[in-house]
C-alpha positions as CSV (number, residue, x, y, z in Angstrom):
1,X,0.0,0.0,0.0
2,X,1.5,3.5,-0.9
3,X,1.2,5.1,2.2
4,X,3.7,8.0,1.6
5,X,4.3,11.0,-0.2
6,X,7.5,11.6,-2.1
7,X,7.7,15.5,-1.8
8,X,10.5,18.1,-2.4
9,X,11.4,20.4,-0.1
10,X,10.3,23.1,-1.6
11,X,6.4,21.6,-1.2
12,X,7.0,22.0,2.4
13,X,8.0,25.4,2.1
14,X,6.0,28.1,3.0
15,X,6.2,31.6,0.7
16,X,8.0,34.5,0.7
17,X,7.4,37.8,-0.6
18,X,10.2,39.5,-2.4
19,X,13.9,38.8,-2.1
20,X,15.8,38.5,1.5
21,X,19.0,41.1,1.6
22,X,21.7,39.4,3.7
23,X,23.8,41.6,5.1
24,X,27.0,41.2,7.6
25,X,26.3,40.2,11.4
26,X,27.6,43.4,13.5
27,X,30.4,45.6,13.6
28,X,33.5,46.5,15.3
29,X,32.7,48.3,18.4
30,X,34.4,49.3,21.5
31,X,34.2,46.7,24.5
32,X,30.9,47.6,26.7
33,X,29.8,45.1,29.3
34,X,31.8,42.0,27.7
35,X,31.1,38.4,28.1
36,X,32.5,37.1,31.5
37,X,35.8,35.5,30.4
38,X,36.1,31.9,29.9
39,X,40.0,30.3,30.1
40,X,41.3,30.0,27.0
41,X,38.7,31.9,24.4
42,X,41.3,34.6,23.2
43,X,39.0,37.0,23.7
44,X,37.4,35.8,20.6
45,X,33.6,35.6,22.9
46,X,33.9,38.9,24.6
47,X,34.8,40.6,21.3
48,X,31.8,38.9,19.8
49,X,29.3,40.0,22.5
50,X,31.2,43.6,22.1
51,X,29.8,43.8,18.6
52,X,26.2,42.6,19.7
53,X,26.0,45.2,22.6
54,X,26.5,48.2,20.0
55,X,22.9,47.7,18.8
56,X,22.0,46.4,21.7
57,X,21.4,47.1,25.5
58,X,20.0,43.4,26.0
59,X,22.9,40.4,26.2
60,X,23.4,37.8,23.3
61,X,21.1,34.7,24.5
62,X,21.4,30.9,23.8
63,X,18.4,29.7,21.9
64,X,19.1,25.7,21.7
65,X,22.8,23.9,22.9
66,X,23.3,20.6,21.7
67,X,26.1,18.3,23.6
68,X,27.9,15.0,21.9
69,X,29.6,14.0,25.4
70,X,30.3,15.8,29.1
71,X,33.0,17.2,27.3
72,X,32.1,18.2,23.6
73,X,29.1,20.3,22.8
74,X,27.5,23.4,21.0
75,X,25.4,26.7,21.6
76,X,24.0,28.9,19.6
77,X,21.6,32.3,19.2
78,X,21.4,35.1,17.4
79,X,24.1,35.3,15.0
80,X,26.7,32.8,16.8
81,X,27.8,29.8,17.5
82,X,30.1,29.1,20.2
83,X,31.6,25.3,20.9
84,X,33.6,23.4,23.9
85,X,35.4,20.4,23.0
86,X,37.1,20.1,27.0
87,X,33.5,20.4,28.9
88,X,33.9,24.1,29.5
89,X,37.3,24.7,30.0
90,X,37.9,26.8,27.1
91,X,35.1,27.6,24.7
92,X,35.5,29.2,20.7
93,X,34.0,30.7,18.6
94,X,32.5,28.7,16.1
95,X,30.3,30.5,14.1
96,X,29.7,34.2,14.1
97,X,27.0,35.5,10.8
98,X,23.7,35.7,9.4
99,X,21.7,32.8,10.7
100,X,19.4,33.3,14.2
101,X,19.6,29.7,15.0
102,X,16.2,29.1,16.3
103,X,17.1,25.3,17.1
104,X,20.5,23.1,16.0
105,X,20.8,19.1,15.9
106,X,24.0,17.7,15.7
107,X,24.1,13.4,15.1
108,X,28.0,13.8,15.2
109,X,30.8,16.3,15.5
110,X,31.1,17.2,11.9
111,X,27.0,17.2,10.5
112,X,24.7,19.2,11.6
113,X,21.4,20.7,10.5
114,X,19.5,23.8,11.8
115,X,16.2,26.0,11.7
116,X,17.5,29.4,11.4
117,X,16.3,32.6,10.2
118,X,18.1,35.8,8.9
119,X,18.1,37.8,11.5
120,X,15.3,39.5,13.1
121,X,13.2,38.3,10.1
122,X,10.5,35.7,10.9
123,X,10.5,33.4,8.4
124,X,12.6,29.9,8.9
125,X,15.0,28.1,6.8
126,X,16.4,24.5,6.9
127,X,20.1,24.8,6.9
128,X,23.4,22.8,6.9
129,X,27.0,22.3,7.9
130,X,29.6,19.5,7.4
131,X,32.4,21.0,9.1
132,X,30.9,21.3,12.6
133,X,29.3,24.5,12.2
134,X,31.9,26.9,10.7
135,X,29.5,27.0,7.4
136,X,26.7,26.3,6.6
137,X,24.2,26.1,3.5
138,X,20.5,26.6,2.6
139,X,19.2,23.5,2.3
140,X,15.6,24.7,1.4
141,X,15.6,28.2,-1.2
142,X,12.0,28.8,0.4
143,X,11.2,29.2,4.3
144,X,10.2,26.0,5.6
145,X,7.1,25.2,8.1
146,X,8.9,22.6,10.4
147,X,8.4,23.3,14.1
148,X,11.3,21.2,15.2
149,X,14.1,18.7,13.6
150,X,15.9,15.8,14.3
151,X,18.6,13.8,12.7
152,X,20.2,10.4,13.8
153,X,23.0,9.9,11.5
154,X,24.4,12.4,8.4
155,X,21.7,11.3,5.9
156,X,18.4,10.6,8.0
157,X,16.5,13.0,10.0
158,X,12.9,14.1,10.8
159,X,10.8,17.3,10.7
160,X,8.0,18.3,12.5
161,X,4.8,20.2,12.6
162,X,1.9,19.8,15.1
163,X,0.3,17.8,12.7
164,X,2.6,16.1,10.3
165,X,5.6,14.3,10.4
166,X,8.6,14.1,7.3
167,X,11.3,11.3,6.6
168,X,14.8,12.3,4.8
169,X,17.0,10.1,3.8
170,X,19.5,12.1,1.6
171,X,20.2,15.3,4.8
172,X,17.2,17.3,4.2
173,X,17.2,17.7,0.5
174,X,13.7,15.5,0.0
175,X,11.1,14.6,2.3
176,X,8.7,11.8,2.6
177,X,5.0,12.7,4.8
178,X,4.3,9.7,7.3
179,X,0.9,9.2,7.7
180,X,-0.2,10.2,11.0
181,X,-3.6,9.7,12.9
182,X,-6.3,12.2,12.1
183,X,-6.1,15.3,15.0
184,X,-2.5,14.7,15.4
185,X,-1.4,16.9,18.2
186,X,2.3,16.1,18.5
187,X,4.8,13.1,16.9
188,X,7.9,11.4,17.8
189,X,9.8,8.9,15.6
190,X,12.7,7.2,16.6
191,X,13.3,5.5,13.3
192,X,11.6,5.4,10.4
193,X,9.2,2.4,11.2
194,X,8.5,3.1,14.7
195,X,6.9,6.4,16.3
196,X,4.2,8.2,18.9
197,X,1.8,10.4,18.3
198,X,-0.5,12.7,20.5
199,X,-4.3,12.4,19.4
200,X,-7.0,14.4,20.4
201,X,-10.3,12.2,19.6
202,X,-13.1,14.8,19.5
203,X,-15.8,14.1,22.1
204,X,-14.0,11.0,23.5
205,X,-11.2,12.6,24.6
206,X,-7.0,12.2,23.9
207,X,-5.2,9.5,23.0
208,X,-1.5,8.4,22.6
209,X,-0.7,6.2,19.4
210,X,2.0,4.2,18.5
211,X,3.7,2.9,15.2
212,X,5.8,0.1,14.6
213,X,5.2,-0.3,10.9
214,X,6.1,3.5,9.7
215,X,2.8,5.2,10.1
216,X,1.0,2.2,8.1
217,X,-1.2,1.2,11.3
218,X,-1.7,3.0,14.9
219,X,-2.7,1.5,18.2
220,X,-3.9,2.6,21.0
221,X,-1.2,3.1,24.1
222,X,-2.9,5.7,26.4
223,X,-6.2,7.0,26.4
224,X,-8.2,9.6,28.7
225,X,-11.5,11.2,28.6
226,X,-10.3,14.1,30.6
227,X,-9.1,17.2,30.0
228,X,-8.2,17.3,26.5
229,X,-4.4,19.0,26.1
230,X,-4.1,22.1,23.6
231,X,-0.9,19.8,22.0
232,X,1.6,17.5,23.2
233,X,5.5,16.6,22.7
234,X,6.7,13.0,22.9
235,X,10.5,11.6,24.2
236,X,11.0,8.0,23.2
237,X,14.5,6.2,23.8
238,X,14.8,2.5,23.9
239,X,12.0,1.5,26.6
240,X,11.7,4.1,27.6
241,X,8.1,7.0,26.6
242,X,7.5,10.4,28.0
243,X,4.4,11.8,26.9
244,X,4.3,15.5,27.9
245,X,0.7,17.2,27.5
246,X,0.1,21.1,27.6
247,X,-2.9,22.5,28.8
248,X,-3.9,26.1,29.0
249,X,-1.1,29.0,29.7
250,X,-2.1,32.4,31.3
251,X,-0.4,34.7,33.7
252,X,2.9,32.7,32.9
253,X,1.7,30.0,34.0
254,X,1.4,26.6,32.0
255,X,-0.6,23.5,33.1
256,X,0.8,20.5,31.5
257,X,0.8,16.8,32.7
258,X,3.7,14.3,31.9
259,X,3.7,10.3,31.5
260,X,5.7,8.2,31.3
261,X,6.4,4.6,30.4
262,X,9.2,2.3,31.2
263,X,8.3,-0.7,28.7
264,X,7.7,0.5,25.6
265,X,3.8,2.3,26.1
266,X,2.6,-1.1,28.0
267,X,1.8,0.8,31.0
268,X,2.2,4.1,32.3
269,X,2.4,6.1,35.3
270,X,0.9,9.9,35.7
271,X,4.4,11.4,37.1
272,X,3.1,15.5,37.5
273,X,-0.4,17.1,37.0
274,X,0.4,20.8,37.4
275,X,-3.2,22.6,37.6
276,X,-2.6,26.2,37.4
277,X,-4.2,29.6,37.9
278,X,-3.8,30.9,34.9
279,X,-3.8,27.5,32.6
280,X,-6.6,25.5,34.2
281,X,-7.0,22.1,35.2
282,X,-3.6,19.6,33.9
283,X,-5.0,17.4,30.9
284,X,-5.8,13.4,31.7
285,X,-7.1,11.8,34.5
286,X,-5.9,9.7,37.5
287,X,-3.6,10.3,40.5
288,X,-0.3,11.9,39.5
289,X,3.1,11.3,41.8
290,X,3.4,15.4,42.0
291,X,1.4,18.1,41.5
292,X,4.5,21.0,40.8
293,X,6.7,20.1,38.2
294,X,10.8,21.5,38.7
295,X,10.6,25.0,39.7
296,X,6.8,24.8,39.4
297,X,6.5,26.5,36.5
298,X,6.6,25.9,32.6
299,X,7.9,22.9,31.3
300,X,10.5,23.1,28.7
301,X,12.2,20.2,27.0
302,X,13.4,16.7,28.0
303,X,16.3,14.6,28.0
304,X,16.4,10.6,28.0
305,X,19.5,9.2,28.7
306,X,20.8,5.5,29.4
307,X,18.3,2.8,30.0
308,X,15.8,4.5,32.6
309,X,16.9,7.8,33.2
310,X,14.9,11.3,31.6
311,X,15.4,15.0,32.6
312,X,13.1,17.7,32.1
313,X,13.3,21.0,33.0
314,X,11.2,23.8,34.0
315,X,11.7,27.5,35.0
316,X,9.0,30.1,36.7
317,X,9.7,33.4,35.4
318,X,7.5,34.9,38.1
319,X,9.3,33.0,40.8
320,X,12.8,33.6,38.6
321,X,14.1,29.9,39.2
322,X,15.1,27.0,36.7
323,X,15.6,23.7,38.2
324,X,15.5,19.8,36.6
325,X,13.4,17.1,37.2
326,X,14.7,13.8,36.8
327,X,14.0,9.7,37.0
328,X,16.0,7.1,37.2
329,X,13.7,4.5,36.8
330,X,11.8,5.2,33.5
331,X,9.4,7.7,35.7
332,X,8.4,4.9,38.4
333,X,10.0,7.8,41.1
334,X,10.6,11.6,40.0
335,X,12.4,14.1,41.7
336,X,12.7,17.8,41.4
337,X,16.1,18.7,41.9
338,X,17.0,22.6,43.6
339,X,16.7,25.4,41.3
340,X,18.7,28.1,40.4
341,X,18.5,31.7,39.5
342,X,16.9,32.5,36.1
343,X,13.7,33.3,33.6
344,X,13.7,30.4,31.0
345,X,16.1,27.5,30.7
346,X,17.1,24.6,27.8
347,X,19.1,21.3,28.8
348,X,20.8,18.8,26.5
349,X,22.0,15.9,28.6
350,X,24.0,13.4,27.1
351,X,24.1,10.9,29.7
352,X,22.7,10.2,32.9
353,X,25.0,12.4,34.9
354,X,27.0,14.6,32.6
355,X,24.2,17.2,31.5
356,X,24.4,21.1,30.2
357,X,21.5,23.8,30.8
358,X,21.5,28.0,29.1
359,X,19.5,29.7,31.5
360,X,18.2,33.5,30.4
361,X,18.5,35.8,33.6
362,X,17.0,39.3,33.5
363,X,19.9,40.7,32.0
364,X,22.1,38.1,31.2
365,X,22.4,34.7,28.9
366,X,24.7,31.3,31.0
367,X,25.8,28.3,30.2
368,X,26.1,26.0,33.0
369,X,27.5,22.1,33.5
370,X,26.6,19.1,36.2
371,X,28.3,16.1,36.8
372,X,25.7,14.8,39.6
373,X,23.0,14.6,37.1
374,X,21.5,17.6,37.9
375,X,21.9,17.8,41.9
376,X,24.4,21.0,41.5
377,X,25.3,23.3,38.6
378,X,28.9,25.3,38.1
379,X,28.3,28.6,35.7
380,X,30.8,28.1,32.7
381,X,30.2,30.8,30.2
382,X,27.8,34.0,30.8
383,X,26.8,37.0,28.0
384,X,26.0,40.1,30.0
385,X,24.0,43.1,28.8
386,X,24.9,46.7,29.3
387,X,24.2,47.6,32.8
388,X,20.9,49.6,33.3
């Protein structure tokens, strides 16, 4: 049965009026409130922030880090890329241009793909590098629609939109459309035959599919009549599931549930039902471990690493703290670990104890590293604004 779509890029694309003008990122400028020094960068960061702070009051800020190892990793914003390679020792610059990464993935040290616009401009772009980040090329001419990406080697990957899902097999230069349940919500594959998928089933309630034939047939994993979720994001490793449901979001505030399964969507156990003032009740049903996720605010993304552990973190720009839940037992006990200072935060963990999180302040942008899998945090690399 032909249940794909063969489609170029370009059908993906969304248009654009008129013709982009690219120009060069920055100029020279004198040294105003620098980055804090890291050992070893030259200068090269603090020169780079210099230029950013001459058109700006507000501090260069990390939109997505992506780490290989404890030791080897990337982060990237507006205009820059910056890179470690001895787990915050010494960082470099990697990249410094026309691209506003918006969100990077890296399968290796040397391929990498991003969603990136030019600039302040809104429209996004699927782009790529094969020399770590240094370069990098438009892969699609046109803006592209894709919410979020994800490649697992230099030739496969996977694009996203609320409703749809896409299969490349040659780095982003052709897509095929997996079919996906009616009233998708949310997707995760974690190859091409075998995925997740957030359903909302109108007047019955959600549901949370799974694939093991590419998209060919769905059954049924999780199911409640309660509290449907405005949309959800899935995390799938090994046997390990996370299903993370949003509900509403008002006054900052988010109410979200997560779930999680340690055998593959068999069974599941309600870890958080955060009910908020502002968001309303937490979508599903049934008795939930905690009601406050970490920091007990927003969720933000997950991490799965090893055979039963999973991060997430979460940040309360009202209460200004980050902090990290985690599991080490595919969700069966969750903890949420102390916070620290900050607005919004983004971790990449690449194992179960080595683990990296940017965290915006009110006037300043941080990297910072744990070896404890979360317990403590040790500030590596800051961007600070002009002082007010």
């Amino acid at each position: 049965m032909n249940w794909t779509k063969k489609v170029h890029l370009t059908a993906l694309t969304l248009l654009s009026a008129g013709l982009l003008t690219v120009s060069s990122w920055g100029m020279a400028a004198p040294a105003a409130q620098a980055a804090a020094p890291a050992a070893g960068d030259h200068g090269l960061l603090q020169q780079l922030q210099a230029k950013h702070l001459a058109a700006e009051d507000t501090p260069l800020s990390f939109n997505d880090l992506a780490f290989l190892s404890a030791n080897t990793g990337r982060a990237a914003g507006k205009g820059f890329m910056i890179g470690t390679s001895d787990g915050g020792g010494h960082f470099q610059k990697i990249y410094e241009g026309q691209w506003n990464f918006r969100q990077i993935s890296f399968p290796d040290n040397v391929h990498g793909w991003a969603l990136a616009s030019v600039q302040e401009q809104n429209g996004v772009y699927l782009i790529g590098t094969a020399d770590g980040g240094s370069t990098w090329t438009r892969i699609s001419e046109s803006q592209v629609g894709f919410e979020r990406i994800s490649f697992t080697d230099s030739k496969h990957g996977f694009g996203y939109v609320r409703a749809f899902t896409y299969y490349t097999e040659d780095g982003g230069r052709s897509w095929s459309q997996i079919k996906t349940p009616a009233n998708t919500r949310g997707a995760e594959f974690t190859s091409r035959n075998n995925g997740w998928a957030v359903v909302v089933a109108p007047g019955e309630g959600y549901r949370v599919m799974k694939t093991t034939d590419g998209g060919a047939t769905w059954k049924l994993a999780l199911k409640s009549a309660f509290a449907y979720p405005e949309y959800g994001q899935l995390y799938a490793k090994g046997d390990q599931v996370y299903a993370l449901l949003y509900g509403g979001s008002g006054m900052s505030q988010t109410s979200y549930s997560l779930y999680a399964s340690g055998d593959q969507g068999k069974s599941w156990t309600r870890v958080i039902a955060q009910e908020t003032a502002g968001g309303g009740p937490a979508p599903g049903s049934g008795s939930a471990q905690l009601k406050k996720g970490p920091a007990s605010g927003k969720p933000g993304n997950m991490q799965l690493a090893g055979s039963s552990t999973a991060f997430l973190v979460g940040f309360s720009p009202a209460g200004e703290q980050v902090a990290v839940g985690r599991t080490v037992n595919s969700g069966k006990q969750f903890t949420n670990l102390p916070a620290i200072a900050g607005y919004e935060g983004i971790i990449s963990f690449p194992d179960s104890k080595a683990g990296w999180m940017a965290v915006r302040g009110a006037n300043t942008s941080s990297l910072y590293a744990t070896s404890d899998g979360g317990m403590t945090w040790t500030e590596k690399f800051t961007f600070k604004g002009n002082e007010q």
